[in-house]
Residue, then its C-alpha position, 0 to 999 in steps of 0.5 A: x859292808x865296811x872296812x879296809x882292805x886286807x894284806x896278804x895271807x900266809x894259809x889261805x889263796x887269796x884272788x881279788x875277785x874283779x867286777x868285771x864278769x870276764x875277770x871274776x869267772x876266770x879267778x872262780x871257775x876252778x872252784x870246788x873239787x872232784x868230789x861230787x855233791x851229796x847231802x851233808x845233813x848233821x855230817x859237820x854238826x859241832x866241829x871238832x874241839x879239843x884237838x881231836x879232828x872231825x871226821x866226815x867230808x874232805x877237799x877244796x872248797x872255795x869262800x868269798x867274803x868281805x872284808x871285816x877287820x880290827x885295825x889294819x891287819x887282822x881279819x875275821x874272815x882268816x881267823x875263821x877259815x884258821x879254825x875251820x882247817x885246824x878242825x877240819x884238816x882234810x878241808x881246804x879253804x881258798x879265800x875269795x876276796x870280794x869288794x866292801x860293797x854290797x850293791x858290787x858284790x851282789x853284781x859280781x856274784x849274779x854274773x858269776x853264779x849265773x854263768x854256772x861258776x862262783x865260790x862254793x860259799x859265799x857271804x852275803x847281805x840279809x836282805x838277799x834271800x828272796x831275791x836270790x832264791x828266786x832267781x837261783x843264785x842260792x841253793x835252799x839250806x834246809x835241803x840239806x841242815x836239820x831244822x834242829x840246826x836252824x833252831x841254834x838262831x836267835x828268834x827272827x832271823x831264820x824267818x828273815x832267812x826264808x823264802x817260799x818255805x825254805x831256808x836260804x841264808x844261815x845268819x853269820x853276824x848281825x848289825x844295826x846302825x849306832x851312834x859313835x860319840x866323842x865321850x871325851x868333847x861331850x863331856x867337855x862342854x857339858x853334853x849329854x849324848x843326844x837322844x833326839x835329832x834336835x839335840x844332835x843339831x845342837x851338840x854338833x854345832x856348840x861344838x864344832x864351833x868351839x873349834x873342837x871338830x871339823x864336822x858334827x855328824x857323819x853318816x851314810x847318805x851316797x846313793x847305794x845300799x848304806x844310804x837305804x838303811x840311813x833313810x829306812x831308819x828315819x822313815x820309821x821315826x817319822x812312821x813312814x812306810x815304805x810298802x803296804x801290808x801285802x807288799x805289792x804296793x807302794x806306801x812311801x808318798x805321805x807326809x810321813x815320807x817327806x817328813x823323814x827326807x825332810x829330817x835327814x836333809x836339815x842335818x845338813x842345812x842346819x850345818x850339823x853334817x857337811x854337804x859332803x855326806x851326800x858322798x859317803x859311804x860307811x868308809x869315809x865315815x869312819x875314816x873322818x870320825x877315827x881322824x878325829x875330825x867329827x863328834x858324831x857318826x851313825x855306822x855299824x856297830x861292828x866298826x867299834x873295832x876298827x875306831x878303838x885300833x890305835x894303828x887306824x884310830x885317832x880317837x881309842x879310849x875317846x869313844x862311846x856308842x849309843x843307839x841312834x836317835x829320834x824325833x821325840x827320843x831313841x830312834x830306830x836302828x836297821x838291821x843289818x848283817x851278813x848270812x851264809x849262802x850255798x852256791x848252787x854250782x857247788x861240786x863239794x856241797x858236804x865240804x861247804x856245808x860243813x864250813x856254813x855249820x862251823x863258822x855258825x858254831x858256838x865257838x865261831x860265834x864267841x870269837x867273832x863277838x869277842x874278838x872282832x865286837x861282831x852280834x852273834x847269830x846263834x843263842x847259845x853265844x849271844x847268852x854266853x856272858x863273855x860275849x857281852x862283857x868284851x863287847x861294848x855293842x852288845x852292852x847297848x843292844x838292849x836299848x836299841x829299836x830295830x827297823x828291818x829294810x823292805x827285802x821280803x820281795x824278789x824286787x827289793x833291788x829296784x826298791x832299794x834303787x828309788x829309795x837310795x837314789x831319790x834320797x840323793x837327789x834330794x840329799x844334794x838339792x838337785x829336786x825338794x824332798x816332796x818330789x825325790x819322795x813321789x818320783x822314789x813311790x812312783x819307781x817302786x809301783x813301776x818295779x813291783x807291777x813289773x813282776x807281777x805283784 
């Protein structure tokens, strides 16, 4: 969701996957291998460690995946397809490059599976599973893993990861909205790390009128998939809901709805957040707060690395994180985070299988945590003591409050459109956030009838 682009890689193809549907099948419609397709069930468990190779399934398989990078050179993507082919030496990995945006790479990925071509494997938001089984452009996991495999996750997520009684998804890293901080301009004036909005407000303004930032608090308020998760975590402050219990009916036109767009367009009017957040998405975020020209920013945890990078950082060693905060004290999170998927197209299922089981092994996990401040997926890393003791967004996660977006429907795409677009509008004053809220639940009943639920 993230980051930078990435430089060119010396063991791995790299292809710019293109938007455009021509471009991208023409990049991808090589993918995979003569060998045909089988079940890969328990051939790849545990990988290979201490030199000694695994035996089992061979070829070339091909991997999309977005960028997530520390610093301007080094990217999780590389350092795990480096391990996987050093375990798995008869396996080849050819990377795929795709966009940082989810909404582009759920498109790009459509047009491309959809057409009968598309990466063997590719890396894909949480909230995909249901919409993507139903329409299928992901072939069901458990077909093929054990369910002692999907017992290796944290509890919650292999549910999250299902849809009509299969697994679709094998969870990669998770993620949830933070608050970064400059440690350094708090302590400065005498502040505490704000637990409420109202506090945000105030520590912005003292001290962005000190002359010591530019901005008080960035964050994602553009109309697209980032600014649904800024908006999802507010409607939860105020206890909002964005669908009823059963799910085929909107919630959203309460008080409690335009309490929270109410809430998230005061950052602005109260001149904590420059009007201009109404255009950002994760990058330009962080871009101001790594300049050093913001106090405050709501991003995802994986980013701590990127702005402790002294080759992309102005503000290393300057830099705390906290959970997000609330109405009346700590707020809600939500969750983000990228899973596995399995293309139904695929010609070399073991191979691709056997990448989906390492990059979610123990091994996998630790690096990522370790290396790249990423939440691993599986208990044994998430227990694993060096995983908290080198990452600083694992040391919070204990105080952090969870919201999941509403995904568990195939619509969730138009859902998310009239939440994010609404929010916009309001978000830049073109309509009163009473209204952005009426027109987004109107929207989200049109959608939800539309398919019959």
């Amino acid at each position: 969701m993230k980051n930078a682009s990435n430089p060119g890689r010396s063991h791995t193809t790299r292809v710019l996957c293109a938007v455009a549907a021509s471009a991208a099948l023409a990049l991808v419609s090589a993918c995979g291998s003569d060998t045909p397709s089988g079940d890969a069930t328990g051939g790849a468990t545990g990988g290979a460690t201490g030199g000694n190779a695994a035996k089992g399934p061979s070829g070339t398989i091909t991997y999309a995946g977005n960028t997530v990078q520390v610093g301007a050179t080094i990217d999780v993507g590389d350092r795990l397809i480096e391990m996987f082919e050093a375990a798995y030496p008869d396996i080849k990995v050819e990377r795929v490059e795709v966009p940082n945006d989810t909404d582009t790479i759920r498109s790009t990925l459509t047009t491309e599976i959809s057409a009968g071509a598309g990466p063997d494997v590719y890396s894909g938001d949480m909230i995909w599973p249901a919409q993507f089984a139903a329409a299928g452009l992901a072939a069901p996991l458990s077909d093929y893993l054990s369910d002692d495999y999907f017992d290796t996750f944290a509890p919650g997520l292999i549910e999250g990861a299902t849809y009509q009684g299969k697994v679709y998804s094998a969870p990669w890293y998770t993620d949830n909205g933070h608050l970064f901080y400059r440690a350094d301009l708090l302590e400065k004036h005498g502040l505490e790390v704000p637990k409420t909005w109202d506090e945000l407000i105030e520590a912005s303004n003292t001290i962005v009128a000190a002359g010591d930032a530019k901005y008080g608090y960035v964050f994602q308020a553009a109309s697209y998939e980032g600014g649904t998760c800024s908006f999802v975590e507010l409607l939860a402050d105020t206890k909002a809901k964005v669908l009823n219990d059963a799910g085929d009916a909107s919630s959203l036109d309460s008080a409690e709805g335009v309490a929270a767009l109410e809430l998230m367009k005061k950052l602005v009017d109260s001149g904590a957040s420059p009007a201009a957040v109404s255009t950002f998405q994760e990058s330009e975020a962080t871009n101001l707060f790594a300049g050093g020209e913001a106090v405050f920013m709501r991003n995802w945890g994986g980013l701590w690395g990127t702005v402790q990078d002294e080759e992309s950082s102005k503000v290393v060693g300057k830099v705390g994180i906290a959970p997000m905060p609330g109405v009346d004290g700590i707020g809600y999170s939500s969750t983000g985070g990228w899973g596995l998927y399995l293309n139904p197209n695929s010609e070399n299922v073991d191979a691709a299988i056997a990448f989906i089981e390492f990059v979610t092994s123990t091994e996998a996990q630790l690096m990522t945590a370790t290396e790249f401040a990423m939440i691993p997926t599986v208990t044994s890393a998430r227990n694993d003591p060096a995983a908290a003791e080198n990452n600083p967004v694992m040391a919070v996660a204990p105080d952090v409050k969870f919201i999941s977006r509403p995904a568990n429907t195939p619509v969730y795409p138009a859902v998310s459109e009239a939440l994010y677009t609404n929010m916009n509008a309001a978000m830049t004053g073109s309509v009163t956030p009473a209204d952005a809220i009426k027109a987004a639940s109107q929207q989200i009943d049109t959608a939800l009838s539309g398919a019959g639920l």
